[in-house]
N, C-alpha and C positions, 0 to 999 in steps of 0.2 A: 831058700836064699841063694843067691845068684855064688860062682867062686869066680874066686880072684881072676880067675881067663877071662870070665864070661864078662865079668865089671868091664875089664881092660878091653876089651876084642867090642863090646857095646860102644865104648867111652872111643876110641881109636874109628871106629864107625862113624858116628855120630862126628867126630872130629873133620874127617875126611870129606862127609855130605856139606858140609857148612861151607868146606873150603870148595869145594867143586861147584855146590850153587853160586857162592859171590861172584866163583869166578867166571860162572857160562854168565850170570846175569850182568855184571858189569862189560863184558865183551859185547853181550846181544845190545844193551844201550849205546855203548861205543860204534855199534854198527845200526843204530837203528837212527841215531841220528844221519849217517852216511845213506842209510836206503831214504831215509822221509826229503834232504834234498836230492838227492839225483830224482824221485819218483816226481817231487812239486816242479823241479827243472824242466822233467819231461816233459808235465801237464803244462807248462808254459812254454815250449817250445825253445828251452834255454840247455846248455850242455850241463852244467852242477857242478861236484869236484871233480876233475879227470887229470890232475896234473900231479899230485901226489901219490906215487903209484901208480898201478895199472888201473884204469877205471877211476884213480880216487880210491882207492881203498885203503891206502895209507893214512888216510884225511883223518880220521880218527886221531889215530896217533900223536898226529901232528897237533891237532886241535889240543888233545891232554897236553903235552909239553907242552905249552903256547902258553894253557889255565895257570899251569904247575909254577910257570917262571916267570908269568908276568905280575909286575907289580900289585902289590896289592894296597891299594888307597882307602884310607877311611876315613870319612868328613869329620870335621872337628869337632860338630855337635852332635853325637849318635849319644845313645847311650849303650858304650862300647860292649859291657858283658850282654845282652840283651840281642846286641847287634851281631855279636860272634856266634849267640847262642843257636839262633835261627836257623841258620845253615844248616848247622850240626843236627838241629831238631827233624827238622824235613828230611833228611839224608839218611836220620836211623830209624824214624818210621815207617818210611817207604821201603825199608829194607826188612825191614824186623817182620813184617806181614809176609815174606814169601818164606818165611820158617814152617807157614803149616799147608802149604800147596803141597798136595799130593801131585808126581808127573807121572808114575805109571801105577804097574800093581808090585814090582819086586822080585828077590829071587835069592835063593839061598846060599850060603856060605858058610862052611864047617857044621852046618845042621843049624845055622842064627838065619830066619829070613832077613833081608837087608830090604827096605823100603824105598822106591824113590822120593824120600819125605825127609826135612832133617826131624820134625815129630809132628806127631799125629794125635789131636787133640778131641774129643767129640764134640764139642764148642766150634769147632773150626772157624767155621763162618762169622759167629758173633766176633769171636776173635779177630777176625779181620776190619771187621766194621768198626770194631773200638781202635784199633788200632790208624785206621785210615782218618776216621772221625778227626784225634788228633792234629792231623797231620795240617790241619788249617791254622790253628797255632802258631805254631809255625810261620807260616805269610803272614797273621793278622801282626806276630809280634815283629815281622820284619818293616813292615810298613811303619808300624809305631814308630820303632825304636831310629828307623834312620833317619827323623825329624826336618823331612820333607814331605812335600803337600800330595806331590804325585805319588810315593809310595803308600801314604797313609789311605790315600781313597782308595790304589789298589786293595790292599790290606781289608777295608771297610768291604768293598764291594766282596771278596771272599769272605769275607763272613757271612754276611746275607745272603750269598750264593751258595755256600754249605748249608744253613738253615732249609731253602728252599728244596732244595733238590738231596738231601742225606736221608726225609723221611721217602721221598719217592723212590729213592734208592734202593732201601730197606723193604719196604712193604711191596715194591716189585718182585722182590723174591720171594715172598710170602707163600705164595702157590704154588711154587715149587717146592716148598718146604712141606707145604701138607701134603705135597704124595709122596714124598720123600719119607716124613714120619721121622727126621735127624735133621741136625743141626750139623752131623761129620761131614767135611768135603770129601772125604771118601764115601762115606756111607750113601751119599747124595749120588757119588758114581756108582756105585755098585746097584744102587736102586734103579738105574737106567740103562743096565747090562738084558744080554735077549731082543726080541722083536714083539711091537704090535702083529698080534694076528687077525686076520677078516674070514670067518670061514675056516678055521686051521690052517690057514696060507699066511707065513711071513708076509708082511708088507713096509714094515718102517721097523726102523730102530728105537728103542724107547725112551730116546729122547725126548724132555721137559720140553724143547723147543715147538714139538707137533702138537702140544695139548696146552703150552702157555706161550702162545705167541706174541699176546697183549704183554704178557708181565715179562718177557724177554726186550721186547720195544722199549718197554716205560724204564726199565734196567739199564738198558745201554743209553739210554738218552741221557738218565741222570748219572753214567757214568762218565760221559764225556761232558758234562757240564761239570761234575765232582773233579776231574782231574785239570781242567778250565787249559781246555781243549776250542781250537775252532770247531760250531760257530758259538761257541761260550766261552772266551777267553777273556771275557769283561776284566777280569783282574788286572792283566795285565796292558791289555789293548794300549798297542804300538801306537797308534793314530790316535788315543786320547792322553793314556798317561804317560808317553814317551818307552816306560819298560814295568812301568806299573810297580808292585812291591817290590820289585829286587832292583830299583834303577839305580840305587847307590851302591849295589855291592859289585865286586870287581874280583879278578882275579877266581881263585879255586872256591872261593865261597860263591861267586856265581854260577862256577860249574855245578856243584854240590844241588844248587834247587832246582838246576835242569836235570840231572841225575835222577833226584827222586823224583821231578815229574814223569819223565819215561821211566823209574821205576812204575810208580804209580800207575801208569797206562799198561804197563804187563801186567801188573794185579788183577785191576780188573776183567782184562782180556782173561786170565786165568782162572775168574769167577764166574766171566761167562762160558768159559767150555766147561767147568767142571758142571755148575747147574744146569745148564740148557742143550748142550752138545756131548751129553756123553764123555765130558773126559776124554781119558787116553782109551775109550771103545771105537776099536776098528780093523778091518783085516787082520788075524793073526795066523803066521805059517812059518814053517820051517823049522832049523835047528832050533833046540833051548836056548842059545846066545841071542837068535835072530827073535823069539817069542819073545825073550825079555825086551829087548830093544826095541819091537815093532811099535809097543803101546805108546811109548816114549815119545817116537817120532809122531805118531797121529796127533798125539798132547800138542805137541810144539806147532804141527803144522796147523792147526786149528788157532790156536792164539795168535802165528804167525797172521793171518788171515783177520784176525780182527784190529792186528796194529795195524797192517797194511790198508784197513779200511780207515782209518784215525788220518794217515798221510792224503788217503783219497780225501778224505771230505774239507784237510787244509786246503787242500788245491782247489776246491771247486764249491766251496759254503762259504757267504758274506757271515761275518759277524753281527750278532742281533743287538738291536740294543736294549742297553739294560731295563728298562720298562720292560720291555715285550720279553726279556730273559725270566724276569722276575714272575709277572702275570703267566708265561705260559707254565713254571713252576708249579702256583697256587693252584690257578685257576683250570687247568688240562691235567698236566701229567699226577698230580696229585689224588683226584678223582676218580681217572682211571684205572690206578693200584689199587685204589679201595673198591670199586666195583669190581676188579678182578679177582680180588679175595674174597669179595659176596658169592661173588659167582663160582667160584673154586670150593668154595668150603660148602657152598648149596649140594652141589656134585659127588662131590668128597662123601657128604653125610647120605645120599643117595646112595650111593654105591656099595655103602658100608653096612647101610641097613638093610 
C-alpha cells in the first residue's frame, strides 16, 4: 500500500501533467489557427496577419480577447439550456481525449517514473473513439436547439457524416491492431520499436505505416471527414449553410466549437503517429535530459506534419458534395477496411501458424 508521500508526490504529479498539457494544448491551437492562415494566405498569394506583432504572432491573443469581450447574443427562440450546453459539450470532449496520449517514454524522479501521459489506460484507443464518437452530439444538438434552418441541416448533415465515416474510421485501424495484439496506445508504440530487417540488415523502422498503407489512407480520410475538415466540411459549408451549426452562436461559445475542432484535428493527428508512425520512436542521443526530451520532440514534430498537411489541403481541395461525400463513404472507403482486415488477419494467421 502506497504512503502518505508517495499518494501526494503521485497526486501533485498527475496534478502538474493536466496543467502542462491544457496549457501546451490550448497555446498549440491558439497558434495553429495563426499558422493554417498565414500558410492558406501564402498558398493564395495574400500576406495573412502581419500587423499584430512581428509576423502576426500576436493575432492569437488578440483574436481570444476579441471572443472574451464581445458580446454575446442569443436568439430569442433557442432553447437556451440545450443551446448553452453545446459549446460546453464539444469543448470537454475534444479535451478529455488527449488525457490518455502518451508523448514520450518518461523518466524518473525520487525513484516514481513520471510518464509523459496524465494516465495510461490499456483501452486507450477504444477510449478515444468513445470519447470522440460523442463529440457529434454536440453539433447535432447545436443545430437543433438554435431553431434555425441552416444550423439544423448543418447539425443533420453531421450526423449522417459521423455515421458514414466513424465505422471506416474504426475498422482502418483494425490491422494495426492485430499486429499490435493491444488496444494501449502505448503498447501499440512499443510494438513498433527496432527495425524491419532483409538479410540481418536493418532496412526500415517498424512502423504500421510500411505494412498498412491501405488502412493508414482509409484512417486519415475518415479522419478528416470525422473532424469535418476541407474537402468534407458539408456541416458547415460557408457557400451553402452560411456557418452551418454554429451560425447562431457568437461570442466565446463560438470560440469554444472552433477550439475543440482543432482540438480534435491534434487528436487524430496523435492517433496517427502513435498507430502508423512510431510515436515518439526516433533518433535518441545524448545527455539523460536530452534522451528524455528527444522522444518528445520527434512525437510533436510528426503530428506537427500532419496538421500542417490539414492547412495544405484547405488551400488546395474543392469541397465534395454531399452525395459524392456520402457514397464515397459507403461505397469505397468502407469496403476497403474491411478488405484490409481480410487481408491482414489472412497474414496474421499465416505467420503465426
Amino acid at each position: 500500500m502506497a504512503t502518505f508521500f508517495e499518494q501526494h508526490f503521485l497526486l501533485t504529479a498527475t496534478i502538474v501533467k493536466v496543467v502542462v498539457v491544457l496549457v501546451v494544448l490550448l497555446t498549440s491551437i491558439a497558434y495553429l489557427t495563426w499558422l493554417e492562415r498565414k500558410v492558406v494566405a501564402h498558398i493564395q498569394a495574400r500576406w495573412g496577419p502581419y500587423l499584430v506583432g512581428p509576423h502576426g504572432l500576436l493575432q492569437p491573443l488578440a483574436d481570444g480577447l476579441k471572443f472574451l469581450f464581445k458580446e454575446d447574443i442569443t436568439p430569442l427562440e433557442v432553447d437556451r439550456l440545450v443551446y448553452w450546453l453545446a459549446p460546453f459539450l464539444a469543448f470537454s470532449l475534444a479535451f478529455l481525449s488527449i488525457s490518455v496520449i502518451p508523448f514520450g517514454e518518461g523518466f524518473s524522479v525520487l525513484g516514481h517514473t513520471i510518464q509523459f501521459q496524465i494516465t495510461d489506460l490499456n483501452v486507450g484507443l477504444l477510449f478515444v473513439f468513445a470519447v470522440t464518437s460523442l463529440g457529434v452530439y454536440s453539433i447535432a444538438l447545436a443545430g437543433w436547439s438554435s431553431n434555425s434552418k441552416y444550423p439544423l441541416f448543418g447539425g443533420l448533415r453531421s450526423s449522417a457524416q459521423m455515421i458514414s465515416y466513424e465505422l471506416s474510421l474504426g475498422l482502418a485501424l483494425v490491422g494495426a491492431l492485430l499486429l499490435a495484439g493491444t488496444l494501449s496506445l502505448r503498447g501499440i508504440v512499443e510494438s513498433q520499436s527496432g527495425f524491419w530487417h532483409l538479410g540481418g540488415i536493418p532496412i526500415l523502422p517498424r512502423w504500421y505505416i510500411f505494412v498498412q498503407p491501405v488502412g493508414f489512407l482509409c484512417y486519415f480520410t475518415a479522419a478528416v471527414a470525422e473532424t469535418n475538415r476541407v474537402p468534407f466540411d458539408l456541416p458547415e459549408g460557408e457557400t451553402e449553410l452560411v456557418g452551418g451549426f454554429h451560425t447562431e452562436y457568437s461570442s466565446f461559445k463560438f470560440a469554444m466549437f472552433f477550439m475543440a475542432e482543432y482540438a480534435n484535428m491534434v487528436t487524430v493527428s496523435c492517433i496517427a503517429t502513435l498507430v502508423f508512425f512510431g510515436g515518439w520512436h526516433g533518433p535518441v542521443f545524448g545527455p539523460p535530459a536530452l534522451k528524455a526530451l528527444l522522444p518528445v520532440f520527434w512525437f510533436c514534430l510528426k503530428v506537427f506534419c500532419f496538421l500542417f498537411f490539414y492547412i495544405w489541403m484547405r488551400g488546395t481541395l474543392p469541397r465534395f458534395r454531399y452525395d459524392q461525400l456520402m457514397a464515397f463513404g459507403w461505397k469505397f472507403l468502407l469496403p476497403v477496411a474491411l478488405l484490409n482486415i481480410l487481408v491482414t488477419s489472412l497474414v496474421v494467421v499465416w505467420l503465426n501458424g
